[in-house]
C-alpha positions as CSV (number, residue, x, y, z in Angstrom):
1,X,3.5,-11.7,7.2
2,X,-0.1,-11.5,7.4
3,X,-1.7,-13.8,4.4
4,X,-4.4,-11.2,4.2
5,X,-2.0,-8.0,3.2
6,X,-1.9,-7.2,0.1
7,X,1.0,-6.3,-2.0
8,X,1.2,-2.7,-2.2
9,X,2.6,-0.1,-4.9
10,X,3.2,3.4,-3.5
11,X,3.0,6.5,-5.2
12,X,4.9,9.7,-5.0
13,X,2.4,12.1,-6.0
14,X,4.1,15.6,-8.5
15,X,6.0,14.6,-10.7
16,X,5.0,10.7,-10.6
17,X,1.2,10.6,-11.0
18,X,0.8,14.9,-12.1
19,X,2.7,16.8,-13.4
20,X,1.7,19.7,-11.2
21,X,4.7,22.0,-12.6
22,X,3.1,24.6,-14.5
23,X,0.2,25.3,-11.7
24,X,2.9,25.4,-8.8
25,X,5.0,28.0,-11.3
26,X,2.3,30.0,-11.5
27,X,1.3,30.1,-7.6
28,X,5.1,31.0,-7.2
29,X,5.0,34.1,-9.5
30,X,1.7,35.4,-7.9
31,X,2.8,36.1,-4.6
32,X,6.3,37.5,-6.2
33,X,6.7,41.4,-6.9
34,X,7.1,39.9,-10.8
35,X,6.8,36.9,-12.7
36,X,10.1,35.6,-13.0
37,X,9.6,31.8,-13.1
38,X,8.9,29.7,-16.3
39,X,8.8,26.6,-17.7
40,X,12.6,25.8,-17.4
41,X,12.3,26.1,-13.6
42,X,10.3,22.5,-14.0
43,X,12.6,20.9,-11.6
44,X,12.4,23.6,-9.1
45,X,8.8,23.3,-9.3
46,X,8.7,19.7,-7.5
47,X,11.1,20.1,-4.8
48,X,8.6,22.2,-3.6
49,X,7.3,25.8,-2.5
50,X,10.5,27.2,-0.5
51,X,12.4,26.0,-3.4
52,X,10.4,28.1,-6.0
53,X,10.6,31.1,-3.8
54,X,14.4,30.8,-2.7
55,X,14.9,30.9,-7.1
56,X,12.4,33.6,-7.8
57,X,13.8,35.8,-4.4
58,X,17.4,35.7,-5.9
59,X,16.3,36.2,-9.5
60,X,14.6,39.4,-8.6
61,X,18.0,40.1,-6.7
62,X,16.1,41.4,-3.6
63,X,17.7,41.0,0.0
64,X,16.4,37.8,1.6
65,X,16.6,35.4,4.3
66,X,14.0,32.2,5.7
67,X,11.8,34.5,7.4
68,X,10.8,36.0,4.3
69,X,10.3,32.5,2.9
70,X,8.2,31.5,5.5
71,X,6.2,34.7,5.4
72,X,5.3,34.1,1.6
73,X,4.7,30.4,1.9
74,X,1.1,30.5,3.0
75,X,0.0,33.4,0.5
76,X,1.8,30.8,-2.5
77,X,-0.7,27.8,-0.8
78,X,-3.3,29.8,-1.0
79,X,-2.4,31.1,-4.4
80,X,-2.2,27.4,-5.2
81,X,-5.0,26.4,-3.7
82,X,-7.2,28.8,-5.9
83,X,-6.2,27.6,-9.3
84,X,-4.7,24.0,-8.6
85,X,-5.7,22.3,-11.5
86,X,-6.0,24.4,-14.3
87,X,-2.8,23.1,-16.3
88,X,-1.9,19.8,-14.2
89,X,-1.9,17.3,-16.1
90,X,-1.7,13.0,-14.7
91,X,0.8,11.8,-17.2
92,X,-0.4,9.3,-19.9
93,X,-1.1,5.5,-18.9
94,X,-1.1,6.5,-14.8
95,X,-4.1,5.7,-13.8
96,X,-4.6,2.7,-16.2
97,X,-1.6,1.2,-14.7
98,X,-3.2,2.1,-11.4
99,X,-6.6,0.0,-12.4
100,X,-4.6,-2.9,-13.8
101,X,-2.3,-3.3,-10.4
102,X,-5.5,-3.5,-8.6
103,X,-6.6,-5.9,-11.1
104,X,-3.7,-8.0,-10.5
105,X,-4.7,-7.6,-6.7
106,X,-2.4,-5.2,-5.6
107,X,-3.4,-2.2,-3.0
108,X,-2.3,1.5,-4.7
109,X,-2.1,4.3,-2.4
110,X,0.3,8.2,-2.3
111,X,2.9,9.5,-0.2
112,X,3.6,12.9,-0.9
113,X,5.5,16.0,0.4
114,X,2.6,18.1,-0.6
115,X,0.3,18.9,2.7
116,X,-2.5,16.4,3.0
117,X,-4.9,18.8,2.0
118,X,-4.0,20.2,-1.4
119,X,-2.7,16.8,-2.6
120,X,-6.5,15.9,-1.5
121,X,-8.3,18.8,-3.3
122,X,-6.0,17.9,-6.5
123,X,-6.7,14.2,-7.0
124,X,-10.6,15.5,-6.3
125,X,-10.3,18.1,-9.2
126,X,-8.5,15.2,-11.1
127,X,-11.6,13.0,-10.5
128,X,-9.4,9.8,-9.2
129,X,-9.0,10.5,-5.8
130,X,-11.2,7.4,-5.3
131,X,-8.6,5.2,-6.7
132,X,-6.3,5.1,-4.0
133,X,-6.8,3.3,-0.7
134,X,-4.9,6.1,0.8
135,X,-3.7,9.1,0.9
136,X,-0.1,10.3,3.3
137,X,0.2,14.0,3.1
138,X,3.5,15.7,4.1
139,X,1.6,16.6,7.1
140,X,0.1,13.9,7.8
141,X,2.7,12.5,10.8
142,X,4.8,14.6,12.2
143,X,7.6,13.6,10.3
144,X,7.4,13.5,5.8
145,X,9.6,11.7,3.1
146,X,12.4,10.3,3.3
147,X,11.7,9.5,6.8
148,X,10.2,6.1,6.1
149,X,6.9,6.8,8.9
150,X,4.9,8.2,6.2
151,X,5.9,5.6,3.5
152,X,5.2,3.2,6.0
153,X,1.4,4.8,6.7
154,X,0.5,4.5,3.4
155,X,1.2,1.1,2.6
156,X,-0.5,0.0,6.0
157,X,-3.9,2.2,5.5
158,X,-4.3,0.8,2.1
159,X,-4.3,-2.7,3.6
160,X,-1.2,-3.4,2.5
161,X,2.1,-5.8,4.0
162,X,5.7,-2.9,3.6
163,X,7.3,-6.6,3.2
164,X,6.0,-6.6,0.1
165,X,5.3,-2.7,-0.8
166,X,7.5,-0.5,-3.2
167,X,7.3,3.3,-4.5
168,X,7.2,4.8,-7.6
169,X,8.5,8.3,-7.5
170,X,10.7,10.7,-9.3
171,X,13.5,12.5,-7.1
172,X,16.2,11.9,-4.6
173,X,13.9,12.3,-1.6
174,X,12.0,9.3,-3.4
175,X,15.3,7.1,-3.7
176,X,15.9,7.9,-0.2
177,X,12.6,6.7,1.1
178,X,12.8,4.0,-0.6
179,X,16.2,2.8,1.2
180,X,15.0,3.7,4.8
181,X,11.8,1.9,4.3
182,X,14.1,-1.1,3.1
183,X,11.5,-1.2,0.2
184,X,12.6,-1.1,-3.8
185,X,12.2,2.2,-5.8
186,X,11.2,2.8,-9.5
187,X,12.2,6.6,-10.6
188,X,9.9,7.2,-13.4
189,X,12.1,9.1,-16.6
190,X,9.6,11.5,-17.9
191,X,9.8,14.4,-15.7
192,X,12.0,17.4,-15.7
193,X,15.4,15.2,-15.1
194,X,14.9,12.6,-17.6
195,X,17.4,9.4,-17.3
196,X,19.3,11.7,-15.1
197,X,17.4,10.1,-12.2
198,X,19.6,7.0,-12.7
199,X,21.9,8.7,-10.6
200,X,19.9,7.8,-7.2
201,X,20.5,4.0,-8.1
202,X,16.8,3.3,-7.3
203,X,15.8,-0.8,-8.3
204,X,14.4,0.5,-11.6
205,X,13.7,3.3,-14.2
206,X,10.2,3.5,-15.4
207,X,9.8,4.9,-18.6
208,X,6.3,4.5,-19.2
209,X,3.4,3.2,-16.9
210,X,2.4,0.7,-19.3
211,X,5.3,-0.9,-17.7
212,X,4.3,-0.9,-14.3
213,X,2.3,-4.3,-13.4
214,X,4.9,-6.2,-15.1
215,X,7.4,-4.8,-12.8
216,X,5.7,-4.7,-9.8
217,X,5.2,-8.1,-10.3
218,X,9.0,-9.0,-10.9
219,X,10.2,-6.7,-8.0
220,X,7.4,-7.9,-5.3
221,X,7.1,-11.7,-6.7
């Protein structure tokens, strides 16, 4: 390895850094005949657009099949796009666990499964997008999460060494990444699933990100 690579924590970007639920709800329920999604469709939220609509289709019991997902998916972006930080919120202590890992000389950058572009206009309307040393976008490669190529991309643009890289995230896909990279995986506990993410058997919960540096430190030493 490369003495001048840094260590490297990844980020999975809703439902990690922001919790983007309430503004991807509502994108969902504007291009639907009727609101029919809420705040116990959380979950739903962050496995993503097709996921939102396959729920709100079959709760409004129309006929549907993919093609009408697809069609809808581009009028939900652009819904999306339009309002996509009114309620999202970064959860408490992110980014000051963010400025202490680089601090402690760590390199900090996002994989998401959000396209490159929205996840870009968010952390810009969030005012930290300057934070990261890069930014992998589900569209980024050809290929997004849990193939490992766009882990991979993100610890590499940052300037960082995989060797010594792991990811912070909060779903299955996350825990998956994780084990085709070959890198350790924190599941953070406060989103929608709670301690239920123990389930994926990633290297460690995280309950809070005050906790983070001290375990990026173990987990990479």
């Amino acid at each position: 390895m490369r003495p001048d690579l840094l260590p490297t924590v990844v980020f999975d970007l809703d439902g990690t850094l922001v919790d983007t639920s309430d503004d991807l709800l509502a994108a969902a329920n504007a291009v639907l005949s009727r609101p029919v999604l809420g705040p116990g469709d959380r979950l739903t939220a962050f496995h993503g657009g097709r996921a939102m609509l396959r729920l709100g289709f079959t709760r409004l019991q129309e006929e549907w099949e993919e093609g009408d997902i697809d069609a809808a998916y581009p009028k939900l972006l652009e819904a999306y796009r339009g309002a996509i930080a009114v309620q999202s919120r970064l959860y408490p202590g992110a980014m000051a666990a963010v400025a202490a890992l680089q601090q402690a000389g760590f390199a900090v950058s996002i994989c998401t499964n959000k396209p490159e572009g929205l996840a870009d206009l968010l952390l810009r309307a969030l005012g930290v997008r300057d934070a990261f040393g890069a930014l992998v976008g589900a569209d980024t490669l050809p290929v997004r999460k849990p193939d490992p190529a766009p882990y991979r991309a993100a610890v590499e643009r940052a300037g960082g060494s995989v060797a010594r890289s792991m990811l912070v995230g909060d779903t299955e896909t996350d825990a998956k990444t994780g084990v085709a990279a070959g890198v350790p995986v924190a599941l953070v506990t406060f989103g929608p699933e709670g301690a239920g993410v123990a389930r994926f058997q990633p290297a460690a919960l995280l309950d809070r990100f005050e906790d983070l540096p001290d375990l990026a430190m173990r987990l990479l030493r």
